[in-house]
C-alpha positions in Angstrom: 21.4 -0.9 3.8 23.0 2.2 5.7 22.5 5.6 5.5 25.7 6.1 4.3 25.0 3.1 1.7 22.5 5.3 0.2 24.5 8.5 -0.2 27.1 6.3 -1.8 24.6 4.9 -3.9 23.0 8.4 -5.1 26.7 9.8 -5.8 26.6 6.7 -7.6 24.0 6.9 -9.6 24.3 10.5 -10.3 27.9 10.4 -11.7 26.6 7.4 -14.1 23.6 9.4 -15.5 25.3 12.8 -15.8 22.6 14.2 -13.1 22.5 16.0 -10.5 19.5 14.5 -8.9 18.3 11.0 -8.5 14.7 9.8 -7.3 14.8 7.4 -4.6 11.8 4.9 -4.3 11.2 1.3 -3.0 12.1 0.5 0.6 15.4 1.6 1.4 13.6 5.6 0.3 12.9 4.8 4.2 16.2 6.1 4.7 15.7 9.3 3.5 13.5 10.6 6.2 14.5 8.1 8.9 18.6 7.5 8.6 18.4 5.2 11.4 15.7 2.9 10.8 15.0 -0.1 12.6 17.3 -2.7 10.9 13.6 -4.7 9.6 12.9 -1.8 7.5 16.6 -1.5 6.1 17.3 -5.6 5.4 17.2 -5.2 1.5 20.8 -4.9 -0.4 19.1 -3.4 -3.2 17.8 1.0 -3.6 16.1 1.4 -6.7 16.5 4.9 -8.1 16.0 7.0 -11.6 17.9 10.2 -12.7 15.7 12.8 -11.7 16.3 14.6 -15.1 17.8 12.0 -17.1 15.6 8.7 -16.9 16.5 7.8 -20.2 20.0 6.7 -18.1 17.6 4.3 -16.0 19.1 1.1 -17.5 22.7 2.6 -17.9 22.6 3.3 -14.1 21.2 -0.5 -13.5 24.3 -1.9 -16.3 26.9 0.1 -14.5 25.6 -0.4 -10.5 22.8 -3.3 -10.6 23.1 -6.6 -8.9 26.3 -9.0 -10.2 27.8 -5.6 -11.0 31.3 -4.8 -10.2 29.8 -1.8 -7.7 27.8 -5.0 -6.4 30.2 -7.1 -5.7 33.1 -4.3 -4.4 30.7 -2.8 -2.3 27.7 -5.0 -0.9 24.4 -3.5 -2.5 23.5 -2.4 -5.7 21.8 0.1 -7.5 18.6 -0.8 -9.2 18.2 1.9 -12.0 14.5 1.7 -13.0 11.4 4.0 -14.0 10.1 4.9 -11.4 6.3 4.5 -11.8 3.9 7.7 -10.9 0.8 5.4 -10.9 1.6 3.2 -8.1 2.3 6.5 -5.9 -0.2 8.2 -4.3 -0.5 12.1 -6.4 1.4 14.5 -5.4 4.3 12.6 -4.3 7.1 14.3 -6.2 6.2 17.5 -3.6 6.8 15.4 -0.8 10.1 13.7 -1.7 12.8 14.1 0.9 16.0 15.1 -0.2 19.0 13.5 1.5 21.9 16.2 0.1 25.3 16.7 2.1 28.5 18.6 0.1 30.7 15.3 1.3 28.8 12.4 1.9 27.1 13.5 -1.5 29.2 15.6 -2.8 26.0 18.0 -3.1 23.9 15.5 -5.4 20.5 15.4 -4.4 18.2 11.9 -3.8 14.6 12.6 -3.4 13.7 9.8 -0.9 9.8 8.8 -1.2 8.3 10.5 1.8 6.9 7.6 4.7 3.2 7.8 3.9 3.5 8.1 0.1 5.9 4.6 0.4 3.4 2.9 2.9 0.2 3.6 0.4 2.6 2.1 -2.6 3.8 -0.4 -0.9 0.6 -1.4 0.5 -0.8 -1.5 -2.7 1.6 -4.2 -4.1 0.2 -6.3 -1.0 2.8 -8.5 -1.5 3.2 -10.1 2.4 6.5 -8.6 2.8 5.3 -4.9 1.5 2.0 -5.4 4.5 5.1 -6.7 6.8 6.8 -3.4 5.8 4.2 -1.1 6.2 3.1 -2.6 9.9 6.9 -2.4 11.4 6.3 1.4 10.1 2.9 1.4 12.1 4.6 0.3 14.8 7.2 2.2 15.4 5.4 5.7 15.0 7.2 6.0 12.1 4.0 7.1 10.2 0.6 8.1 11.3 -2.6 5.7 10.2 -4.9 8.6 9.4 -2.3 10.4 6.9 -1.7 7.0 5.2 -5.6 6.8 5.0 -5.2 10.0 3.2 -2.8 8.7 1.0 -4.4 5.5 0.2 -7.4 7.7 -0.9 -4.6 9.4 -3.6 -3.7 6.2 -5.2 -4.8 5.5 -8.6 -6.5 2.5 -8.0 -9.6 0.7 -8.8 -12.4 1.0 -5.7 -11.9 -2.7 -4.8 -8.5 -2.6 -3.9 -8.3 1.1 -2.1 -11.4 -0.7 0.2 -9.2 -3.6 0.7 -6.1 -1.7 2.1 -8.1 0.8 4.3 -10.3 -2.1 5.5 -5.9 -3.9 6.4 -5.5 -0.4 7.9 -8.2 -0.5 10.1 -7.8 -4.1 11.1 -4.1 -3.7 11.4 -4.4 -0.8 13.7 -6.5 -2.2 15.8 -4.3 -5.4 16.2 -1.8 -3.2 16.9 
């Protein structure tokens, strides 16, 4: 996905749920605060947002622009309209968001991209092997800092086991590294 992918897809999204805003989460929120992003970080076809002030749109938003859709198919990615889900993000997030606005290439709708850290710590705490592949091409390109996504891991709510088991990949990760 592009940057200009993503503003397509938030004008998208916004003109399907009546909103102005949209939140942007999963991997392509990368975008947000990096538009050019190493092309590792950018592979997936697929931005998963929710209308900012209309989530009950969520699933019209996935109908109208989701995968197999005609937006899909015309246009190369799709629009995963979801829920997004406070408890796998690190608190606080929502004050972090960056917003990728622009009065043509968005026609002044607002996506509130996950900020870097806050999407490493949620990513990381999926630990699926592609979220840990995500998170270490992040690490090493300086795209975000280990000791603020220690600080974010420690804002997860999660059980003790599993924050111990991602700082304990941080620390072995960055030292690989």
């Amino acid at each position: 996905m592009t940057r200009d992918q993503l503003e397509h897809a938030i004008r998208a999204a916004c003109d399907v749920a009546e909103d102005t805003e949209v939140w942007v989460f999963g991997s392509q929120a990368i975008l947000g605060e990096f538009p050019d992003a190493p092309e590792a970080l950018r592979a997936s076809i697929e931005v998963d947002m929710q209308p900012k002030n209309r989530p009950d749109k969520a699933d019209l938003v996935d109908g109208a622009l989701g995968e197999m859709s005609q937006f899909h198919k015309t246009h190369g990615f799709y629009v995963h309209g979801l829920i997004i889900d406070d408890e796998a993000l690190p608190k606080g997030w929502e004050h972090r968001a960056k917003p990728v606005v622009d009065e043509i290439a968005t026609r002044g709708k607002i996506g509130w991209c996950i900020e870097a850290h806050d999407l490493a710590a949620s990513k990381l705490a999926a630990y699926r092997e592609k979220d840990r592949d995500f998170v270490r091409t992040l690490l090493i390109e300086e795209m975000i800092a280990p000791g603020t996504l220690i600080e974010r891991i420690n804002l997860l709510n999660t059980d003790k086991e599993l924050r111990e088991r991602l700082l304990q990949w941080i620390e072995n990760t960055v030292e690989e590294l």
